[in-house]
NUBA-621908 format. One record per residue (C-alpha): residue in one letter; x, y, z. Coordinates in pm, whole numbers, padded with zeros to 5 digits, always signed. Layout:
N
aXYZ...
END
This chain:
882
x+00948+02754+01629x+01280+02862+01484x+01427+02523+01601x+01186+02336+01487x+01209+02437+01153x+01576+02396+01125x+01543+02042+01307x+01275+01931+01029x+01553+02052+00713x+01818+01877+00941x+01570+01571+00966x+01496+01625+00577x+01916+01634+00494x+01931+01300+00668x+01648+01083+00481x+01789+01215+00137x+02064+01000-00025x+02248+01250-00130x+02257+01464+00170x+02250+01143+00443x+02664+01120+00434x+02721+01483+00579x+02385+01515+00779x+02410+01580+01144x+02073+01440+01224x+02134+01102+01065x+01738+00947+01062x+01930+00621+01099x+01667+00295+00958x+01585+00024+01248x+01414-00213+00974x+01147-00259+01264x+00818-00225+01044x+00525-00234+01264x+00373-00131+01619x+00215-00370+01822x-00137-00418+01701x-00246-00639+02011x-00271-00968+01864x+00084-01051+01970x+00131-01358+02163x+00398-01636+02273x+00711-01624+02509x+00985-01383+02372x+01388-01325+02554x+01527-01021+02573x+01848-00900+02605x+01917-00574+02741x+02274-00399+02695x+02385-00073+02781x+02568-00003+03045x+02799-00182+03331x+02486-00400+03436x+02304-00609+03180x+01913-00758+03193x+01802-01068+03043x+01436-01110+03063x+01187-01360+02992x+00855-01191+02818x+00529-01376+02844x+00261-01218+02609x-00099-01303+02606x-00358-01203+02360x-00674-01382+02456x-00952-01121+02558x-00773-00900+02680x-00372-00807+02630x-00147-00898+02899x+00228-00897+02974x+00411-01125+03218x+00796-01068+03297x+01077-01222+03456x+01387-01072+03477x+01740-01109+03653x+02014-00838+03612x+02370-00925+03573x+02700-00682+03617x+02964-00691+03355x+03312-00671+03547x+03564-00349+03413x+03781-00612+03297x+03536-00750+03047x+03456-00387+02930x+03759-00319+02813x+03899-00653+02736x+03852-00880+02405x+03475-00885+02239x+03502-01235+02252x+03517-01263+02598x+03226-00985+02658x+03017-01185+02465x+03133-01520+02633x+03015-01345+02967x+02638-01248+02769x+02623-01602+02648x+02663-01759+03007x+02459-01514+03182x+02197-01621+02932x+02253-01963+03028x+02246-01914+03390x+01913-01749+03356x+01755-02021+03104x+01884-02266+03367x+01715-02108+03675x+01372-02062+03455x+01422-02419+03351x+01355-02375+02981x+01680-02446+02843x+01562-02704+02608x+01326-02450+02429x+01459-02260+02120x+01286-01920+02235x+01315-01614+01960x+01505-01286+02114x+01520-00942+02115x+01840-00734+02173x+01878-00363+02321x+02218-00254+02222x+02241+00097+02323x+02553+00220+02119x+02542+00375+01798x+02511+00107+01525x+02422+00088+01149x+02166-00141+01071x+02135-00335+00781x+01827-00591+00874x+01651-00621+01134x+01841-00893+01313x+02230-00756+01163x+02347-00443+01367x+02694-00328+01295x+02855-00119+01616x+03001+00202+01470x+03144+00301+01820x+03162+00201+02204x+03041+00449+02469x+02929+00465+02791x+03298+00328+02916x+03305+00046+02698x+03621-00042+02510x+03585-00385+02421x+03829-00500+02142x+03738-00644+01815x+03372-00511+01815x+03348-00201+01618x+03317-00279+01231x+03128-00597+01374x+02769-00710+01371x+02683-00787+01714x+02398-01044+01682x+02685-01281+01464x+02908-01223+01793x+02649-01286+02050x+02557-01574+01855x+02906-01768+01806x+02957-01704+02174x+02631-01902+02230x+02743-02143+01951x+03031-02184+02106x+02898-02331+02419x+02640-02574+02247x+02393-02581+02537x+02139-02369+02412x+02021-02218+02147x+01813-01875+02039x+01647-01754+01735x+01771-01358+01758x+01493-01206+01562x+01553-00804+01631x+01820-00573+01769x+01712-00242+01830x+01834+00087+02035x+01644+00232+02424x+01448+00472+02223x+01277+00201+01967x+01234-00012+02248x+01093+00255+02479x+00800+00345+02117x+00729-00059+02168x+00715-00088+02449x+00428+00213+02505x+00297+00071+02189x+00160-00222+02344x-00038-00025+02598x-00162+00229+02323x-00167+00137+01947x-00168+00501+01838x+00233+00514+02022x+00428+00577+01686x+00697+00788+01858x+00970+00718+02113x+01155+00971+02323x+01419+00962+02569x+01555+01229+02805x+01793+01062+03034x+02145+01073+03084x+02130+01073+02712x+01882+01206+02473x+01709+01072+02145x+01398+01004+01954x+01227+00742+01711x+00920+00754+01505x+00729+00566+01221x+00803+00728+00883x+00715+00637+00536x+00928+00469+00313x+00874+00634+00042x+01081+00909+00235x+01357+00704+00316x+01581+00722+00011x+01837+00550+00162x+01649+00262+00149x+01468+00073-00195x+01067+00034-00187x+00825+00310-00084x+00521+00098+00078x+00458+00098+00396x+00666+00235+00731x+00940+00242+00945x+01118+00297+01245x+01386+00572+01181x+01634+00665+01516x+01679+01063+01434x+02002+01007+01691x+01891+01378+01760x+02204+01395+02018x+02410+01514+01700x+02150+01753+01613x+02359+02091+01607x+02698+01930+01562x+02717+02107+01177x+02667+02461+01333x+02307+02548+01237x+02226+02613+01637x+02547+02799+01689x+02321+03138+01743x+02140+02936+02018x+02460+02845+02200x+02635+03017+02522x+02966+03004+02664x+02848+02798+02901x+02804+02541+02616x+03111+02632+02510x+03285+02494+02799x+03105+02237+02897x+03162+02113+02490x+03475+02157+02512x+03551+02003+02838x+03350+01713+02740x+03506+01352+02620x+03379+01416+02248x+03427+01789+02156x+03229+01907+01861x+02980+01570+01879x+02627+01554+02063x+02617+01941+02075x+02207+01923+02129x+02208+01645+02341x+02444+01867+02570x+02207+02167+02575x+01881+01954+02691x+01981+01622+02843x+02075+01500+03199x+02439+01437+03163x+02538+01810+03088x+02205+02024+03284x+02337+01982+03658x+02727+02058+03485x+02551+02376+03305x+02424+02525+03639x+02739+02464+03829x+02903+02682+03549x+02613+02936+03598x+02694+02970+03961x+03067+02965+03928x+03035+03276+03732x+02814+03456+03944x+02981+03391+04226x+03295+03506+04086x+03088+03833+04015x+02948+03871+04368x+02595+03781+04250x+02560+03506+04516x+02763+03295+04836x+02868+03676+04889x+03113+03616+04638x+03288+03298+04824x+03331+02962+04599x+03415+02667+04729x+03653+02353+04631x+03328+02169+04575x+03168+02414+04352x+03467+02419+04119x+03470+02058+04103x+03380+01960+03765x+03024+01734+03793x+02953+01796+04162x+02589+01952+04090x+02425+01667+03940x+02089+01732+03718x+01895+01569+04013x+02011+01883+04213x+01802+02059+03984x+01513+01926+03989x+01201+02199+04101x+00983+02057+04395x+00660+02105+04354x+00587+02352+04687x+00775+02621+04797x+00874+02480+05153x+01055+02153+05023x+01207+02400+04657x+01410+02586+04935x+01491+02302+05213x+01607+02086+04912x+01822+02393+04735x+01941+02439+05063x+02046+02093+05143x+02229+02094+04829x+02393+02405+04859x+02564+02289+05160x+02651+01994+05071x+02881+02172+04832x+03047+02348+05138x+02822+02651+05057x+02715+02870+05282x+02323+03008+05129x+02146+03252+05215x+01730+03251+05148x+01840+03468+04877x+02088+03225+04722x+01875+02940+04724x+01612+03162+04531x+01826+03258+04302x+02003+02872+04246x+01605+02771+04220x+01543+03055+03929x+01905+02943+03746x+01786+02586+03784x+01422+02655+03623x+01598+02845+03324x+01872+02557+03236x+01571+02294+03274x+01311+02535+03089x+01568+02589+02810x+01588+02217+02761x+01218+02129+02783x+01125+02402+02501x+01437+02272+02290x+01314+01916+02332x+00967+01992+02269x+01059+02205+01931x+01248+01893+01777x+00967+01682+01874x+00681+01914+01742x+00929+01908+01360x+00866+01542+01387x+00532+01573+01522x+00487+01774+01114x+00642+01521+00951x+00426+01271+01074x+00113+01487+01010x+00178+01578+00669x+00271+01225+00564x-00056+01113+00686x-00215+01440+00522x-00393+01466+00809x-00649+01817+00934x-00541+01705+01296x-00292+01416+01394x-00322+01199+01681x-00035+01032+01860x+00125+00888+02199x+00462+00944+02271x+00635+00680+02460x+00898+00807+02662x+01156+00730+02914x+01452+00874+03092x+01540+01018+03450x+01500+01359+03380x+01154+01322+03175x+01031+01084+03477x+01221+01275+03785x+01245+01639+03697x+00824+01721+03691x+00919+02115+03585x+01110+01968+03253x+00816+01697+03194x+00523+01974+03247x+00707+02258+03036x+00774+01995+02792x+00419+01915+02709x+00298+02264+02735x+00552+02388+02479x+00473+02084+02237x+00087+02174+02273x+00107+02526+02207x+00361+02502+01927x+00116+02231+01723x-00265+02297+01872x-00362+02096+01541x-00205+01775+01715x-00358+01582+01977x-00066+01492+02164x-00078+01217+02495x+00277+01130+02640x+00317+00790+02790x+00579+00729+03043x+00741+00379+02936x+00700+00170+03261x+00932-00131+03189x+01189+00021+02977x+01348-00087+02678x+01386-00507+02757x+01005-00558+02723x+01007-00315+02429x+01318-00554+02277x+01062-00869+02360x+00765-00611+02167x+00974-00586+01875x+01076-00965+01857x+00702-01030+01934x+00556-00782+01639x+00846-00934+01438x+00759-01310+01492x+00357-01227+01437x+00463-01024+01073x+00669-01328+01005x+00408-01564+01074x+00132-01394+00924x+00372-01310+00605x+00352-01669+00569x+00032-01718+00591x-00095-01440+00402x+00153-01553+00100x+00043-01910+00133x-00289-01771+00080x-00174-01523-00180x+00016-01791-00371x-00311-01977-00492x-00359-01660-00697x-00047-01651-00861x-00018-01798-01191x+00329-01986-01339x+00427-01954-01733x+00351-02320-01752x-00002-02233-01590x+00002-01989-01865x+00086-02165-02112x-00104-02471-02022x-00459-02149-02044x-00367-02076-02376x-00360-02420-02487x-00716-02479-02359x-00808-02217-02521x-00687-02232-02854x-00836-02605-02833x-01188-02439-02712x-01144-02221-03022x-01137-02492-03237x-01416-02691-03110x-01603-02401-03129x-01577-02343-03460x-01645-02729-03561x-02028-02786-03654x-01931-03154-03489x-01844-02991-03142x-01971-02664-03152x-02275-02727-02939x-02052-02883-02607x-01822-02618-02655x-01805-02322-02426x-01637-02100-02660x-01891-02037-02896x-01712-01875-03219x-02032-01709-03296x-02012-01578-03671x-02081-01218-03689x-02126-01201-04106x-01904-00911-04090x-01688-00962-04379x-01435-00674-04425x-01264-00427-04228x-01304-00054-04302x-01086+00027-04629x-01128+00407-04600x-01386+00464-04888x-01703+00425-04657x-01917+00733-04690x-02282+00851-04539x-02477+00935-04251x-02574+00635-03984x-02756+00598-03706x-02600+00381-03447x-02780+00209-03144x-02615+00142-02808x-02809-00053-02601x-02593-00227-02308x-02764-00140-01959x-02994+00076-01753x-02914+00383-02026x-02846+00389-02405x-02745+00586-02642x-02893+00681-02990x-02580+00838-03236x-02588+01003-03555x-02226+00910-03700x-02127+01084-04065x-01858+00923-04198x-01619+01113-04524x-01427+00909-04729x-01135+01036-04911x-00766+01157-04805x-00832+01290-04495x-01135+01010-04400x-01310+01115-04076x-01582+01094-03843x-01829+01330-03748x-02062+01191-03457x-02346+01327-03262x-02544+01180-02958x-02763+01152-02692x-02850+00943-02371x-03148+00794-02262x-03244+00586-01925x-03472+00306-01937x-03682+00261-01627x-03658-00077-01400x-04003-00147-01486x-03964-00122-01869x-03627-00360-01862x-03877-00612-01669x-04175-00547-01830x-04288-00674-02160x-04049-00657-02541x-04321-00492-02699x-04339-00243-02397x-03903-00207-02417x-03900-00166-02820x-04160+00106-02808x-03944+00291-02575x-03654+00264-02741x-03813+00365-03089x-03950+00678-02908x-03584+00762-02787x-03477+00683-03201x-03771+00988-03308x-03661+01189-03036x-03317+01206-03159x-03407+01278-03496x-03568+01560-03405x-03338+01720-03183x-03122+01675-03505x-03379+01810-03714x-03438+01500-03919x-03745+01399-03845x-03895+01122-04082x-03566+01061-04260x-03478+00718-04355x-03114+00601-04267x-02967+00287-04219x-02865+00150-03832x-02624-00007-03666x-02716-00183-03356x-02520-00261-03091x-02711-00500-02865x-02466-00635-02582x-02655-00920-02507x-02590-01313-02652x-02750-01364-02931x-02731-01601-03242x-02675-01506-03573x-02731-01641-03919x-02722-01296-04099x-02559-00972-04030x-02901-00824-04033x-03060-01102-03785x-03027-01182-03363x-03189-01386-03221x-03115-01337-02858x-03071-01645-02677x-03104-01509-02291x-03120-01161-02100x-02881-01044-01897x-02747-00680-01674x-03088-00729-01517x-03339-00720-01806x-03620-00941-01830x-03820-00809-02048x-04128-01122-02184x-04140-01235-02532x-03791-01180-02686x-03588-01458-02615x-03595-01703-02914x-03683-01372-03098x-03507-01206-03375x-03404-00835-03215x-03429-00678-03524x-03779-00789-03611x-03907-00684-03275x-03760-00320-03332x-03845-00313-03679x-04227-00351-03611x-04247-00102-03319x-04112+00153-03598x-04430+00027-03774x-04632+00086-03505x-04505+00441-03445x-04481+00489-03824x-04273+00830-03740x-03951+00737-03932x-03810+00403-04116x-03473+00240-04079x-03375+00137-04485x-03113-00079-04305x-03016-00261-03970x-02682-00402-03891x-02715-00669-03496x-02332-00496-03374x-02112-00665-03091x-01965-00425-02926x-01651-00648-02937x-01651-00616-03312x-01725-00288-03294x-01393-00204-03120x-01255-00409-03395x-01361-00158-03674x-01310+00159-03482x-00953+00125-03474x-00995-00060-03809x-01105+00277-03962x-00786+00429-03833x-00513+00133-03875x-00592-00149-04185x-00364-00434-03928x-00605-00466-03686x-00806-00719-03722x-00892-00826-03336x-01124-00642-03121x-01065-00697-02726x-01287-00598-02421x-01190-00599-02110x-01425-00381-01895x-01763-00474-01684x-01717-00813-01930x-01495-00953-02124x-01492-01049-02491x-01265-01106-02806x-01362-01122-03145x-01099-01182-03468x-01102-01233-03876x-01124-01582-03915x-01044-01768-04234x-01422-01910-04363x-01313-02238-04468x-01258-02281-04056x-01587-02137-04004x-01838-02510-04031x-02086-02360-03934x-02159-02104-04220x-02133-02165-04589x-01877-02088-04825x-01497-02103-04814x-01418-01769-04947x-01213-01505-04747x-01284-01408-04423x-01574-01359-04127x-01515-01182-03805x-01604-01437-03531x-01722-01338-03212x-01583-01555-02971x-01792-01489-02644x-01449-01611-02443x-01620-01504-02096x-01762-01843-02093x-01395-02053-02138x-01425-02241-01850x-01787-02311-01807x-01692-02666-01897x-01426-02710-01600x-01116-02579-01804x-01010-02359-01548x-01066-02557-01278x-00757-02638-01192x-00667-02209-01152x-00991-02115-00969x-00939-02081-00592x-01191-02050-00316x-01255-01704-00375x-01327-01774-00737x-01562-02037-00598x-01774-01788-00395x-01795-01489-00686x-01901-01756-00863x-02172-01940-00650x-02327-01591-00504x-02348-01429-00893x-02644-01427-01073x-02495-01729-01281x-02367-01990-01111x-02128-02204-01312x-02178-01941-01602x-01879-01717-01721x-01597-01818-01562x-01333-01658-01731x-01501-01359-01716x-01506-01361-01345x-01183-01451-01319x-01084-01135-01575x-01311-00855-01564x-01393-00516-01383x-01730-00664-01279x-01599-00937-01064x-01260-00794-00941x-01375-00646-00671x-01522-00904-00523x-01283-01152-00534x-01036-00858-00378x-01330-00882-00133x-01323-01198-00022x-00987-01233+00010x-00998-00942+00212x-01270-01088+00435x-01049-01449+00486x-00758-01225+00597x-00926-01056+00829x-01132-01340+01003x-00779-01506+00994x-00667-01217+01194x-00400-01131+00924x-00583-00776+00835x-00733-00505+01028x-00656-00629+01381x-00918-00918+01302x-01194-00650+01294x-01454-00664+01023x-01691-00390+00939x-02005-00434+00834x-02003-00263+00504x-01657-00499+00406x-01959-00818+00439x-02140-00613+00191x-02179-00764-00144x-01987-00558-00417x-01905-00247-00195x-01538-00286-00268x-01618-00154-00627x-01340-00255-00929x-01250+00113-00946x-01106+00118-00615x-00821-00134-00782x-00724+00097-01027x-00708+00394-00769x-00515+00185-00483x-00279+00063-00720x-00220+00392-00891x-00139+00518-00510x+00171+00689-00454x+00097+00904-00208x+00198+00706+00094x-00117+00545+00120x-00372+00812+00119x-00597+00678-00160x-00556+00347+00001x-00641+00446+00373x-00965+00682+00194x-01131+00396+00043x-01097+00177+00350x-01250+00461+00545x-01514+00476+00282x-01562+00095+00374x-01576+00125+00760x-01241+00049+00836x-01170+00381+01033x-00908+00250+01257x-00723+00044+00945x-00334+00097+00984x-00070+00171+00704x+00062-00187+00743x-00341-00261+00612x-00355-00041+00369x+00013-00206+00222x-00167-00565+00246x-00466-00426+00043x-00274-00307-00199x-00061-00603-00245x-00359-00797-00279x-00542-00570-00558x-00231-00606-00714x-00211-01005-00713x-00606-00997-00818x-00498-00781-01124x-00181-00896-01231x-00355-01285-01226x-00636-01107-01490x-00392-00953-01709x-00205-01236-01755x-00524-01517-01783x-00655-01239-02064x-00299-01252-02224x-00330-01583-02271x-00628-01623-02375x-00520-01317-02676x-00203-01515-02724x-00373-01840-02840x-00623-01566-03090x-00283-01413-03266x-00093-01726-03284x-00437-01899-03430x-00426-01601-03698x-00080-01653-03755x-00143-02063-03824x-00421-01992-04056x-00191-01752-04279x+00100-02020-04257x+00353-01682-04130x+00648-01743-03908x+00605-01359-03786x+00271-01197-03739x+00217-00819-03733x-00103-00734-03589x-00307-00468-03447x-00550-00533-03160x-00813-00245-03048x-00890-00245-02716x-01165-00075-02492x-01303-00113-02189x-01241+00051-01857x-01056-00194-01686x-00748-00187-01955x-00781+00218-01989x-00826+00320-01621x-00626+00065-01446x-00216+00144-01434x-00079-00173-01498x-00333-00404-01683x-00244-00338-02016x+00111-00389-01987x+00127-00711-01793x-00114-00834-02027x+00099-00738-02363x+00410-00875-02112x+00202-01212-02127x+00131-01227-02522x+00450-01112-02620x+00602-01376-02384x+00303-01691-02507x+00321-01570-02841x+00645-01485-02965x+00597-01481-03299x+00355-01247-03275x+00455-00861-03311x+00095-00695-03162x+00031-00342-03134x-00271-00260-02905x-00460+00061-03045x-00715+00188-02769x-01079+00234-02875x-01301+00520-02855x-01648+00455-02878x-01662+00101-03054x-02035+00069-02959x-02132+00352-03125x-01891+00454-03400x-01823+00129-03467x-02124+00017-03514x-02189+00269-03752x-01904+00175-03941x-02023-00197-03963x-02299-00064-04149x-02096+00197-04367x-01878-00139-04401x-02213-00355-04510x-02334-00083-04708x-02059-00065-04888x-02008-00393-04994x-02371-00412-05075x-02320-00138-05297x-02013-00284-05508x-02212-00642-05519x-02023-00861-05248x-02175-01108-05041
END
């Protein structure tokens, strides 16, 4: 466990900026993004370099009930010459290979995309750019290093003019080897070679990669866990057997772990063993041979353990002699048991790096219990059984919370260079299509602009007595006259009547310096058969909740004015009149539309006869907002909502106002601005999804602005989009769940938590569990989130637009170049969601520039306000203003 703990700080040193530049382990990025997820399908080359013989393959893949690979291959030699002659002419020799086999396939003419395993270190920069750092493996090719391959590969193909290739991806063994197992099982997400060579690949987050920008989603990091050791942290762990071999090696000082475990070095490591006890009379009765002291004459298949005893000592034997040995039973026992340490060594080494990645992918996910595949591949994984069964023994016992399978990579890493190019041309294609898609939702400044302008034209037919009626911005007057001024004094009762519950407040409101507000309250419910039962039946109850306030506040039969805050439309033609005009929030209660509101609560006080109300103020809670932070700062003189609904009320000049008398001062209009658009303003902005929220609401054709803006209808349009993703197989593998068809299951909340999300996609990949999505990926849960975010942004900025063309109206009617204003805000939508409120004050400040706003959240506009609406009325009644 030691080991793995110092592999997991190494692993840690190399994702950090700061630390990457002297990091052993150097978590190198491969820019490849995704797994395969199945749906991959299409013809795909591959190129496979990395050694003295080459492959080029052609790739078919087939998605249509059920996943299927077809391959062709041919292998061609590279001649010593070419090695370690020019680059130009290796490449030459790749190009016309390539040629040959397009030739003999007889699909020259087709401009096929390709993937390309380069097995040499590199530093990628893209996906398709790989610069080499250094050749290996005998090559010495000059003009390479410094050099991205995939520009050399493809002037060489240039250069002929015969052909040509889209080269898509270029990717190491190991990555290929992840893909390649990938394809078989979609939970592969990490890729392990023990071969000549050893490394290892997995899926990381990219919020951990700091040496890379943006931290959504995944991707493929190559640990290049060869170097692991090469800064001295395993120096404890090391014997002079490591020593030598290290030091007679080509690279002293480099690969130091990859010489402890893989299959280069293990056969070289027992030789040494041998040679020493030999030379100490522990075996050959102290006789070595020429052969034994030959430097790479036990080769790591010499070590392999057979699996019964009978073949363990013919083969030791065989090999033994073959070295000019002369073994006794004894010695071949013995070579067995020196052979079974070296290879046990390197399996529990191995399998202690892997179980520090193995963490790392765990805690990233946050996961109780992880499950994975590891894809691997290699001669001594796939030939040495004792190093592959030791290997998955120590990995199980060292993380027992990990459900660990191991999949041996059948075709190596040219179909996993085709899997890469294929998951790469599908995330390409679908990118397009999802941002085509996408797109429809996004809204220009001239878009923007071109909203205000309908709006502020909406405004003013609204407010017309000539047009008012065709309008769909209504410009209700609300007859309240004034804004708060700080001397309003007394004890009101407000009403808050909005939904299935209300509230009844007792608000006491000093004057003086240090003006406050002292409030008290309580909730009631009202039951689903009262809110669709009769208004006689509804008042009554509500009354009863107004005496059993009072006297839990030990006031019974006291006689205090009330503000009312009825969220419903209604028409007014007094401050102390509504007549409401239709139900909504699922009341239907009989007799009160066409019915003044106030009238009907007014006589079931009479009919209770248990208290009296001197004085009754109809509230919006729009307006409401409006004098709350009015109390607090004298500027603000617009009230916004953007929460369940959406509203926006403002002081409007009177002589503006046709449709009340007088031309003196000011009136506080309530615009009722969810309903821009009911007369095909927005038509030209609403997309398909809009077209469904709208035709399966309760409304049709009603509120479209509001159900293009607020929390109510958010979700849903996230929804749908949602839903047209995934039946265009662009989102969860194509797979819908049952509770995604649901009706307003994806609730607006869930856009405020998803987009608040940073911790690499936890909140996301909850709520899509919550929704049935079990098996949703982290590529999903980055789609989701990207489209929450295009949902909200386009809401912000349509509600921006709509407040520009309300402070720039303000600022016309007082004839000022610059405005100062204060707008108070509630609603849950602008205080619980991260980023509403400041793409929408990035909109008005950017449609109205002339405006200087300061946005002042609410608390409690329904109910304090309203109180204050009164104290306002009051007050003004009081001093003899109208």
């Amino acid at each position: 466990m030691d080991v793995s703990i110092r592999f997991r700080r190494e692993m840690d040193k190399g994702l950090c900026r700061d630390t990457n530049p002297t990091a052993a382990v150097k978590m190198l990025p491969t820019y490849v993004r995704s797994t395969p997820d199945g749906t991959e399908q299409g013809e795909f080359l591959a190129l496979d370099l990395g050694g003295s013989n080459f492959r080029v393959l052609l790739v078919k893949v087939m998605a249509d009930g059920e996943q299927k690979v077809e391959m062709e291959n041919q292998i061609y030699a590279i001649p010593e010459h070419l090695m370690r002659g020019s680059g130009s002419e290796l490449f030459d020799h790749i190009a016309d290979c390539l040629a040959n086999f397009l030739e003999k396939l007889g699909i020259k003419d087709k401009k096929l995309p390709l993937g390309f395993t380069f097995s040499f270190p590199c530093q990628q920069t893209k996906l398709d750019e790989s610069v080499l750092v250094s050749w290996t493996k005998g090559f010495k090719a000059s003009g390479v290093e410094g050099k991205d391959v995939v520009s050399l590969l493809k002037k060489s193909i240039k250069k002929r003019g015969d052909f040509d290739i889209d080269i898509l991806a270029v990717i190491n063994d190991t990555v290929g080897t992840m893909m390649t197992c990938g394809y078989d099982d979609h939970h592969c997400e990490i890729g392990l070679i023990v071969g000549t060579g050893t490394n290892a690949c997995y899926m990381e987050q990219m919020r951990n990669l700091e040496v890379l920008d943006g931290d959504e989603g995944r991707m493929c990091v190559n640990t290049e866990w060869g170097a692991f050791g090469d800064d001295g942290v395993l120096e404890d762990l090391r014997t002079d057997f490591d020593r030598e071999i290290d030091a007679g090696s080509l690279n002293p000082g480099k690969q130091l772990f990859e010489k402890m475990i893989s299959g280069m070095y293990m056969g070289e490591l027992v030789r040494l063993i041998l040679v020493r006890m030999t030379k100490e009379r522990l075996l050959f009765q102290g006789k070595t041979t020429a052969e034994l002291l030959t430097t790479g004459s036990f080769n790591t298949i010499c070590t392999c353990i057979h699996r019964y005893e009978e073949q363990r000592k013919t083969h030791m034997d065989t090999v033994l002699r073959g070295l000019s040995l002369d073994p006794s039973v004894e010695d071949c026992i013995a070579t067995q048991r020196v052979c079974q340490i070296v290879s046990t060594r390197a399996a529990h080494l191995c399998a202690a790096t892997l179980v520090a990645v193995l963490r790392q992918i765990r805690d990233n996910k946050a996961a109780e219990k992880l499950r994975t595949t590891i894809g691997v591949d290699g001669s001594v994984y796939k030939n040495h059984q004792e190093f592959s069964r030791r290997l998955h023994k120590m990995v199980r016992r060292l993380v027992p919370d990990c459900d660990v399978r191991f999949l041996q990579s059948q075709c190596g890493s040219g179909k996993g260079a085709a899997m890469v190019t294929a998951v790469a041309y599908r995330l390409a294609a679908q990118q397009a299509e999802r941002q085509r898609i996408l797109d429809t939702l996004r809204l220009s400044r001239e878009q923007l602009l071109d909203v205000k302008k309908r709006m502020s034209e909406e405004m003013v037919r609204g407010l017309s007595k000539q047009t008012h009626e065709q309008t769909s911005v209504k410009m209700l007057p609300t007859y309240v006259r004034s804004t708060p001024d700080g001397t309003e004094h007394g004890d009101f009762l407000a009403l808050d009547l909005g939904g299935s519950s209300f509230r009844v407040l007792l608000v006491q409101v000093q004057s003086g310096k240090r003006h406050k507000v002292d409030m008290h309250h309580k909730i009631y419910s009202i039951p689903q058969e009262i809110m669709q039962g009769t208004g006689e039946e509804l008042f009554d109850h509500i009354v009863y909740c107004i005496a059993d306030f009072l006297e839990y506040m030990g006031m019974k039969g006291t006689s205090l004015p009330l503000g009312f805050t009825f969220s419903f439309p209604c028409h007014q033609s007094k401050l102390d009149q509504g007549i409401l005009l239709r139900w909504t929030k699922g009341f239907k209660a009989s007799g009160c539309v066409g019915q003044d509101v106030i009238t009907l609560l007014k006589a079931a006080v009479r009919r209770r006869q248990d208290f009296d109300l001197n004085f009754v103020a109809v509230v919006n809670d729009t307006v409401g907002t409006m004098m709350t932070c009015g109390y607090e700062d004298p500027k603000c003189e617009v009230g916004l909502i953007v929460g369940t609904g959406t509203n926006a009320c403002y002081m409007e000049e009177m002589q503006n106002i046709e449709l009340v008398e007088g031309d003196v001062g000011r009136m506080c209009v309530n615009m009722e601005w969810g309903a821009f658009g009911d007369n095909g303003e927005l038509d030209d902005f609403c997309t398909q999804f809009d077209h469904i929220v709208d035709n399966c609401s309760n409304n049709p054709g009603k509120q479209r602005y509001e159900k293009m803006v607020s929390g109510m209808y958010l979700g849903e349009i996230v929804r749908n989009v949602l839903m047209d993703f995934t039946a265009k197989g662009l989102l969860f593998r194509g797979k819908l769940s049952e509770r995604l068809k649901t009706r307003g299951i994806f609730e607006t909340k869930f856009l405020s938590q998803i987009e608040r999300d940073r911790l690499a996609m936890r909140q996301v990949r909850s709520i899509l569990q919550h929704l049935g999505l079990t098996s949703s990926t982290c590529d999903d849960s980055v789609l989701v989130k990207e489209v929450c975010s295009v949902v909200a942004r386009r809401a912000a900025q349509l509600c921006g637009a709509g407040l520009a063309a309300v402070v720039d109206k303000i600022r016309q009617n007082r004839n000022l170049n610059q405005l100062s204003i204060t707008v108070g805000v509630d609603g849950t939508l602008y205080k619980t969601h991260p980023h509403f409120s400041s793409i929408m004050q990035e909109t008005l400040q950017d449609l109205a520039p002339q405006c200087r706003v300061t946005f002042q959240k609410s608390e409690d506009g329904s109910g304090k306000g309203a109180a204050l609406i009164t104290a306002v009325a009051c007050r003004m009644k009081s001093e003899g203003q109208h």
